[in-house]
C-alpha positions as CSV (number, residue, x, y, z in Angstrom):
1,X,24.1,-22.3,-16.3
2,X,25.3,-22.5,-12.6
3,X,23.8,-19.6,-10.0
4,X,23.9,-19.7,-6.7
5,X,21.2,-18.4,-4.6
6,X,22.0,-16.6,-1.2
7,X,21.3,-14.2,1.6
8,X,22.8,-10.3,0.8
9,X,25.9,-9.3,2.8
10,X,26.5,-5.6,3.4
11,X,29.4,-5.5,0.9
12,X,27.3,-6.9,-2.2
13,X,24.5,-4.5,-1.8
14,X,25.9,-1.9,-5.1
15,X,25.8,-4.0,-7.0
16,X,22.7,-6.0,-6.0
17,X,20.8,-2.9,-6.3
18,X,22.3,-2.1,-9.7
19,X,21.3,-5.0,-10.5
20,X,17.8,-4.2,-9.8
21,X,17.9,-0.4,-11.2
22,X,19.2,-2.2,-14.9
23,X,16.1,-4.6,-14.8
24,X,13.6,-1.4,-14.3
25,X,15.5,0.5,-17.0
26,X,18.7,1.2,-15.9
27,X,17.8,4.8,-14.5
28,X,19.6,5.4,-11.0
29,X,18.0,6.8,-7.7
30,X,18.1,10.2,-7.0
31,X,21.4,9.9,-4.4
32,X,18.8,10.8,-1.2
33,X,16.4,8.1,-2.2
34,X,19.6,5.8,-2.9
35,X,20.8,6.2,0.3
36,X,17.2,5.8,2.1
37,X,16.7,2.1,0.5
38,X,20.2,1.2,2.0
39,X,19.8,2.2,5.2
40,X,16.3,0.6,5.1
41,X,17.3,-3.0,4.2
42,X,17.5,-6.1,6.1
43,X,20.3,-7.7,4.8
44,X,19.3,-10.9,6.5
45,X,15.7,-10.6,4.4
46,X,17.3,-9.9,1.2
47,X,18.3,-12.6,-1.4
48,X,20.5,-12.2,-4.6
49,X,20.9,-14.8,-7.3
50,X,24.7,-14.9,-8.5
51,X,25.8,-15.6,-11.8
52,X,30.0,-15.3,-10.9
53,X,30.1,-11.9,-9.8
54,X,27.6,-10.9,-11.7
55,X,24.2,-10.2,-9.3
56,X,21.2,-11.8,-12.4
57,X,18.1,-11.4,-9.3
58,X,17.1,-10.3,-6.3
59,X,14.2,-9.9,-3.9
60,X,13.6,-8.2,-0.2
61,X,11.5,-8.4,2.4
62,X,10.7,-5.5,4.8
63,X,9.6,-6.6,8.5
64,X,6.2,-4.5,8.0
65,X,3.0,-4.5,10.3
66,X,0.0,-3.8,8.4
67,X,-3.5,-2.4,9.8
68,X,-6.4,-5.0,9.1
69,X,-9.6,-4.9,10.4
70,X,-10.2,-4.4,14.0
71,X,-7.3,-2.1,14.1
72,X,-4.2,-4.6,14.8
73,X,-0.9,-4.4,13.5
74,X,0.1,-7.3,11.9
75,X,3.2,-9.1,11.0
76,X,3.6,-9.0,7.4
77,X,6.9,-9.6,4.9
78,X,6.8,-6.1,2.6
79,X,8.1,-7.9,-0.7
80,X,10.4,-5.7,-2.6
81,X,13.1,-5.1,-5.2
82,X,12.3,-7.9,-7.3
83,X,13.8,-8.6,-10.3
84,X,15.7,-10.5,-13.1
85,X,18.4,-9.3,-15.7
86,X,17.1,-9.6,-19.0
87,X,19.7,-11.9,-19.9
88,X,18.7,-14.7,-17.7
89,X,14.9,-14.7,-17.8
90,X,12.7,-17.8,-18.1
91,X,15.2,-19.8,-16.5
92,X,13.2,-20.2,-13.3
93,X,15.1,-17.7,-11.3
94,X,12.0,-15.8,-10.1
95,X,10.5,-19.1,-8.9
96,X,13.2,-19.9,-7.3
97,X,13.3,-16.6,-5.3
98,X,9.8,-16.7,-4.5
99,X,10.0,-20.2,-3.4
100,X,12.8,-19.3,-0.9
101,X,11.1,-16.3,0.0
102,X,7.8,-17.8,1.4
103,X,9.9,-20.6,2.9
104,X,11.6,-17.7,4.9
105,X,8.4,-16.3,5.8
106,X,6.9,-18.4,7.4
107,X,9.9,-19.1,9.3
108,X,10.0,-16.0,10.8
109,X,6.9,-16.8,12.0
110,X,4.5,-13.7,9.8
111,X,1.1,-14.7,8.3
112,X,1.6,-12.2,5.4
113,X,3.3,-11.4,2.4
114,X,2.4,-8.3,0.7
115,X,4.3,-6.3,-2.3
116,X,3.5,-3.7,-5.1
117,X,3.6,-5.1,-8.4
118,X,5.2,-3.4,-11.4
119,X,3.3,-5.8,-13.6
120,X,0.4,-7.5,-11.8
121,X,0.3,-10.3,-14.0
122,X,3.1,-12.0,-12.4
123,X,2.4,-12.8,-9.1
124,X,-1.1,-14.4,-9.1
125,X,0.4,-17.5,-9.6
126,X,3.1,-17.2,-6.4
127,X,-1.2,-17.2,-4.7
128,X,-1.2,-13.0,-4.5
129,X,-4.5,-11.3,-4.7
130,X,-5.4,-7.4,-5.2
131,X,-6.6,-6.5,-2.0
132,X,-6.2,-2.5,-2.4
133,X,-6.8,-0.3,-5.4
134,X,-5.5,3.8,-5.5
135,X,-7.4,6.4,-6.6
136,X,-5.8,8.9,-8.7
137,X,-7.2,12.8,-9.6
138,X,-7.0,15.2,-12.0
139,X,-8.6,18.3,-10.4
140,X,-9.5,21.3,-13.0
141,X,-9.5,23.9,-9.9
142,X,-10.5,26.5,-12.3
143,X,-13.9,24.9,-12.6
144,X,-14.3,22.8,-9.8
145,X,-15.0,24.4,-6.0
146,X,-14.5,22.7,-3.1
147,X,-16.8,23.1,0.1
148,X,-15.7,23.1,3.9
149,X,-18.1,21.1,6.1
150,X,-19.4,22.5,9.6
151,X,-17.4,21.5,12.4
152,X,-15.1,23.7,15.0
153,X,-12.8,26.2,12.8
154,X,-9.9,28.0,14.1
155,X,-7.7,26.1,11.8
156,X,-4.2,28.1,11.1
157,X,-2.3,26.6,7.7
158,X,1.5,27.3,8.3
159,X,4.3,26.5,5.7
160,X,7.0,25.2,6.9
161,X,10.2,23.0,5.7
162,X,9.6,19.5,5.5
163,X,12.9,18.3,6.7
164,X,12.4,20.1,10.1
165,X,12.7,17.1,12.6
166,X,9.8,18.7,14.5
167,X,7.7,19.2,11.6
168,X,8.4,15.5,11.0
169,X,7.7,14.0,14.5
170,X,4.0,16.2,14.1
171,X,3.3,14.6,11.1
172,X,4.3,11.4,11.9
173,X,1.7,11.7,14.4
174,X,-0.8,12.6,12.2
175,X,-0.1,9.9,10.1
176,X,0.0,7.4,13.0
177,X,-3.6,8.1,13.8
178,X,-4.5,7.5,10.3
179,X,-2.7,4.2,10.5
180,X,-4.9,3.1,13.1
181,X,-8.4,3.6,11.6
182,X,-7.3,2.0,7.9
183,X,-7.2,-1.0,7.2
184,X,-3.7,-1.6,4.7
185,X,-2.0,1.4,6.0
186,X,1.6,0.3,7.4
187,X,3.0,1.5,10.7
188,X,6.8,3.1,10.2
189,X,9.3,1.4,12.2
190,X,12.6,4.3,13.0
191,X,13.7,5.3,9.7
192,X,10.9,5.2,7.6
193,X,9.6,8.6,8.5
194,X,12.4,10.2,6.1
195,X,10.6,7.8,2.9
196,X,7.4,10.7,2.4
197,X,10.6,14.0,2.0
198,X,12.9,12.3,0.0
199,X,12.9,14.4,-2.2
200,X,14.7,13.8,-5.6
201,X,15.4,16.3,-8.1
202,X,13.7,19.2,-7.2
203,X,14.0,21.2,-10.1
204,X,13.3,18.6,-12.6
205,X,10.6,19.7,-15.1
206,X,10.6,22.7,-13.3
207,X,8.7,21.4,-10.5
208,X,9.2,23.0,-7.0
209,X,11.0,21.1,-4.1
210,X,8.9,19.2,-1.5
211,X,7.1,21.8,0.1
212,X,4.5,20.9,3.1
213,X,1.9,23.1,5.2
214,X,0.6,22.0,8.1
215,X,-3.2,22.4,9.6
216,X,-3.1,23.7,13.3
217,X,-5.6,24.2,15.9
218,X,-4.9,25.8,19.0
219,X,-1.4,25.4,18.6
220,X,-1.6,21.3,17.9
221,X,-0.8,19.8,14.5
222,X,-4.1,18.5,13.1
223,X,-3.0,18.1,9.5
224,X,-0.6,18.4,7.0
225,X,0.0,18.4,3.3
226,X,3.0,17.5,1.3
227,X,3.4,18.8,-2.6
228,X,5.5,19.7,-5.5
229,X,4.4,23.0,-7.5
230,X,4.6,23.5,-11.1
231,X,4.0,27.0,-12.2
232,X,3.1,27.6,-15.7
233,X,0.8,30.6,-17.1
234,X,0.2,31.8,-20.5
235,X,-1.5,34.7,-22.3
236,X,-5.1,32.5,-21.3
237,X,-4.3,32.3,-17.4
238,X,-2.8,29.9,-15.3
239,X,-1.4,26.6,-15.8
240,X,0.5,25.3,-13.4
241,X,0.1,22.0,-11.5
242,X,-0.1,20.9,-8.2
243,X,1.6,17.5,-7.3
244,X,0.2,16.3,-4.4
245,X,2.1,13.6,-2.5
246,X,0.4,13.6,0.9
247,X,-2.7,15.0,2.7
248,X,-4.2,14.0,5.8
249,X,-6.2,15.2,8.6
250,X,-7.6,14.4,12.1
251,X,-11.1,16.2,11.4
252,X,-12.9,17.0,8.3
253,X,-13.0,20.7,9.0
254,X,-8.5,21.0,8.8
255,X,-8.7,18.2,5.8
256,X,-11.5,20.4,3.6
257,X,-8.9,23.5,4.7
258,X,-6.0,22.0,3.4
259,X,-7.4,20.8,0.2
260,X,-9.1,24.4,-0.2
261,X,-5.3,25.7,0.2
262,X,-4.3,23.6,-2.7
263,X,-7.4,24.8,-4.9
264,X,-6.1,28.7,-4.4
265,X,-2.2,28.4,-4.7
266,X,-1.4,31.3,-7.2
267,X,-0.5,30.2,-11.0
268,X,-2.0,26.8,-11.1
269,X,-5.3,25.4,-12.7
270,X,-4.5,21.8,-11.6
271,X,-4.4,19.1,-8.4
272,X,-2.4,15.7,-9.5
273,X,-3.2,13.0,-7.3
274,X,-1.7,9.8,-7.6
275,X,-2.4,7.6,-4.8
276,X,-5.5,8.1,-2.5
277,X,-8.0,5.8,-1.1
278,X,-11.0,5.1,-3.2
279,X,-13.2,6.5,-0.5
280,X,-11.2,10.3,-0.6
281,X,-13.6,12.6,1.2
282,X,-12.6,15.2,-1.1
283,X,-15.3,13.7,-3.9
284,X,-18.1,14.4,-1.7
285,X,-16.5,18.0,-0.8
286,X,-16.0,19.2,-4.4
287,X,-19.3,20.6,-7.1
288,X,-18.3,18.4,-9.7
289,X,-16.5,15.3,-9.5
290,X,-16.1,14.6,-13.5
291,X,-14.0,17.2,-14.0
292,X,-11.4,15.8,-11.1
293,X,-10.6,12.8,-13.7
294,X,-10.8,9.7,-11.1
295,X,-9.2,6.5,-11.8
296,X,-8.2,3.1,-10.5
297,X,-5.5,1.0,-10.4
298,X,-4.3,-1.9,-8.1
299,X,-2.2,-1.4,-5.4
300,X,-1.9,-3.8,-2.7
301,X,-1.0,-7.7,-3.3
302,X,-1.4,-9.4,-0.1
303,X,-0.8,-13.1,0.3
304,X,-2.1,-15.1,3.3
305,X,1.5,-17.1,4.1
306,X,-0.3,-18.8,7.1
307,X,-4.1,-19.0,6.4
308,X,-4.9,-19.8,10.2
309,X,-2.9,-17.5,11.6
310,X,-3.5,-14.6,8.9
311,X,-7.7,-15.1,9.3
312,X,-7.9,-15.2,13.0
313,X,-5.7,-11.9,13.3
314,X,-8.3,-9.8,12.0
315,X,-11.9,-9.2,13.3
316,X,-14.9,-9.4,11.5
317,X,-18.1,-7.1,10.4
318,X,-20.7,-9.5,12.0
319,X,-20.5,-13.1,13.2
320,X,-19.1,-15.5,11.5
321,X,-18.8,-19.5,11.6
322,X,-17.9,-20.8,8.1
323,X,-15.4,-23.8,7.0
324,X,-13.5,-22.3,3.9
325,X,-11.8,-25.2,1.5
326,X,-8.9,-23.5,0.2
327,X,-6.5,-24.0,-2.8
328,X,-2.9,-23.2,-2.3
329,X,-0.3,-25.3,-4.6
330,X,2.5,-22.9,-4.1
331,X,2.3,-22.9,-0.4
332,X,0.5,-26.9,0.2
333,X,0.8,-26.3,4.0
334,X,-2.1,-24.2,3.7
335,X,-4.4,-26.5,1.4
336,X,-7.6,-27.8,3.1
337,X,-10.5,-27.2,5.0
338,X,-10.3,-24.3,7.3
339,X,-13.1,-23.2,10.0
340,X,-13.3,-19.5,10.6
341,X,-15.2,-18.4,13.8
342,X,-14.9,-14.4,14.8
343,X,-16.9,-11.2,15.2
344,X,-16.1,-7.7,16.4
345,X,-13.9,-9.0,19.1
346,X,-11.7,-11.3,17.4
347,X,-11.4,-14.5,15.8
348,X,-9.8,-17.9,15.4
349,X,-9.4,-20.4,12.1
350,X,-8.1,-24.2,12.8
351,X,-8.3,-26.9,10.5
352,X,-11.4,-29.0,10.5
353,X,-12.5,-32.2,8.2
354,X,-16.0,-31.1,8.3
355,X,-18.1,-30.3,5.1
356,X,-17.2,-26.7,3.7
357,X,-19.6,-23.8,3.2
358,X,-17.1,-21.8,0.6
359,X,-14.4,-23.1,-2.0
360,X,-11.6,-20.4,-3.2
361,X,-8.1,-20.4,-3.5
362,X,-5.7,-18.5,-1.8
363,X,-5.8,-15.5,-4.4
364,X,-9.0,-14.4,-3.7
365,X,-8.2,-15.2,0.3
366,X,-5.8,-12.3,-0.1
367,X,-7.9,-10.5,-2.6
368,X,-11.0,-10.2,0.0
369,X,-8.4,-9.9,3.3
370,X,-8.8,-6.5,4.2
371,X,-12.3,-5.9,2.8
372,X,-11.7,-3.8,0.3
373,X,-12.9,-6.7,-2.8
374,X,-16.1,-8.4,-1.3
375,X,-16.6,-12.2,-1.6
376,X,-19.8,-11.7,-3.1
377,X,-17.9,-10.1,-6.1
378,X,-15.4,-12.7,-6.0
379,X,-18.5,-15.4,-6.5
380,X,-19.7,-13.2,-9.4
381,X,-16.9,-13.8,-11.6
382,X,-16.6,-17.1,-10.6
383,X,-13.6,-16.9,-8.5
384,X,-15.4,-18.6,-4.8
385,X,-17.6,-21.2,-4.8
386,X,-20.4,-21.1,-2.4
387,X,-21.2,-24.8,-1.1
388,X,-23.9,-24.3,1.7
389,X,-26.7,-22.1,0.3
390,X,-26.7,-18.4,2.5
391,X,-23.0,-19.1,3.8
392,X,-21.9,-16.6,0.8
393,X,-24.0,-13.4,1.7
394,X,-22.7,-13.9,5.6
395,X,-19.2,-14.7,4.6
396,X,-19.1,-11.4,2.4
397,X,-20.9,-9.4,5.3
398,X,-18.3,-9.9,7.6
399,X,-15.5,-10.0,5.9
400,X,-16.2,-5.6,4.7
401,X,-14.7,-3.0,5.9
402,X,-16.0,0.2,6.9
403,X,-13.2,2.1,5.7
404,X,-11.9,1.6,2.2
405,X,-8.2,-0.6,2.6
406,X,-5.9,1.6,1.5
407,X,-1.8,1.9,0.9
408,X,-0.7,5.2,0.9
409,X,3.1,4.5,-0.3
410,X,5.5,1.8,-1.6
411,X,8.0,0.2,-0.3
């Protein structure tokens, strides 16, 4: 078999991204969401494997920068649209796209590669690590209440159409503030403010279109909500379900307010949330969190590209001084001992040949990156090996995170 790798040109991209619609079942995109991914990608960032004219694999990578701790925006390659046609799996073609890929990356110079895996199982050994999980919610709102804290009130809930470019630019705000605070979140470069409306088929399953309310105080957006509505009822009462796709909030008065909206809409017993950070307020605002059904499931994959650049743009819980040996056979640039000095103010991580305090491997470097997955944990199952006696406990300490890392969307 003869394939020949190479960068996407505009012209190719149908049937490159056919090509990756047939490897996830063959189902198309909604013609909205269609058009959205091809005005979003960087053709010069995308790779397709050809077999003739037939497209057999391709990959992306979205110029992303990603909140870490301490607040920065950092570089990071968004990894998507990977796949291979079933006809020419285990031939090394994924390898060979993931090989290129990193290659790229660090060319261009960004110390991260992050992506959302369909199937986690295949990219620990490309040196990913789970560094976020999403909380999803099943909410019985007919037998759960939900409280609103003190705090100043005057908070006004407005519907309004989600497409509005105004609505849009005030949530976009909102959203931005959020950004800054979280570590994982992703700052949206011109064009992705469109990704949270698009809005499919609205009347599949007889689900509503996007519909959004926003949380105002004083005439100033201080919240907003986005949501699908299923109405159902039956001789016993309601049963219709709310889909939530967005909520936040610049206070925890307008967040509890636009939550309690949800819990009240007319003809529905049900909140369905899919992707929320594991630290929601919203289980420490409701009477009883067993019957809102929480779950966990990774989210995140992060993968240090440059392990000296990627650990000194970050800041750290307490202060650290530790010499990390560190595993990478993918990426062998980054094998080696590595010292790691930082605080609240900042940091920096050069090589060094002196003894090392902690052993891991790149995975669990990625795993531990935003401090959502503590080192200490890591140790636990045998995953980091601590080599000076205490460097461990300080290692973990400073790595944490106040806030839970969190990713609100794909990409």
């Amino acid at each position: 078999m003869t394939t020949d790798l190479r960068v996407l040109q505009p012209p190719e991209w149908d049937r490159w991204h056919r090509s990756f619609e047939l490897a996830f079942g063959g189902l198309a995109k909604p013609a909205a969401e269609r058009a959205l991914y091809r005005d979003l990608t960087e053709f010069d960032r995308s790779i397709g494997i050809w077999d003739g004219d037939e497209c057999v694999g391709t990959t992306g990578a979205f110029s992303l920068r990603l909140t870490v701790p301490g607040g920065a925006g950092v570089p990071a390659a968004g990894v998507t649209m990977v796949s291979v046609a079933a006809t020419h799996r285990r031939r090394g073609l994924l390898t060979s796209m993931m090989r290129r890929q990193l290659d790229d990356v660090r060319t261009w110079g960004e110390p991260l590669a992050v992506l959302v895996a369909s199937e986690p199982v295949i990219y620990g050994r490309y040196g990913y690590g789970v560094a976020t999980q999403r909380l999803s919610a099943e909410i019985d709102t007919a037998r759960v209440r939900i409280s609103v804290p003190e705090g100043p009130g005057d908070v006004r809930l407005r519907r309004v159409k989600p497409d509005d470019p105004a609505v849009r630019d005030a949530c976009e705000a909102v959203y931005a503030a959020e950004v800054a605070e979280r570590p994982g979140m992703l700052a949206r470069r011109s064009g992705w403010e469109r990704m949270p409306v698009v809005d499919g088929e609205p009347a599949k399953d007889g689900m509503s279109p996007l519909q959004c309310v926003l949380a105002e105080r004083h005439g100033e957006v201080v919240g907003f909500t986005l949501f699908h509505n299923r109405p159902q009822w039956d001789a016993s009462g309601p049963k219709g379900v709310i889909e939530l796709r967005d909520l936040y909030a610049l206070d925890p008065v307008a967040y509890a307010e636009l939550w309690r909206f949800l819990f009240g809409v007319d003809l529905t017993s049900t909140i369905r949330a899919q992707d929320r950070p594991v630290d929601d307020p919203f289980q420490y605002l409701v009477s009883d969190v067993r019957r809102c059904g929480p779950g966990l499931r990774d989210s995140l994959h992060l993968r240090p590209v440059e392990v000296g650049a990627a650990l000194a743009a970050r800041t750290y819980r307490a202060p650290l001084d530790v010499v990390l040996e560190v595993k990478d056979s993918f990426c062998p640039w980054n094998e080696g001992r590595w010292r790691l000095s930082g605080d609240t103010e900042g940091a920096s991580c050069e090589r060094t040949a002196d003894r090392p305090d902690l052993a891991l491997s790149v995975n669990e470097l990625g795993a531990a990156y935003l401090g959502g997955v503590s080192l200490t944990a890591l140790a636990r199952a045998g995953r980091v090996a601590e080599v000076r006696p205490g460097a461990l406990t300080a290692a973990s300490a400073a790595f944490a995170s106040d806030l839970a890392p969190w990713l609100p969307h794909g990409f």
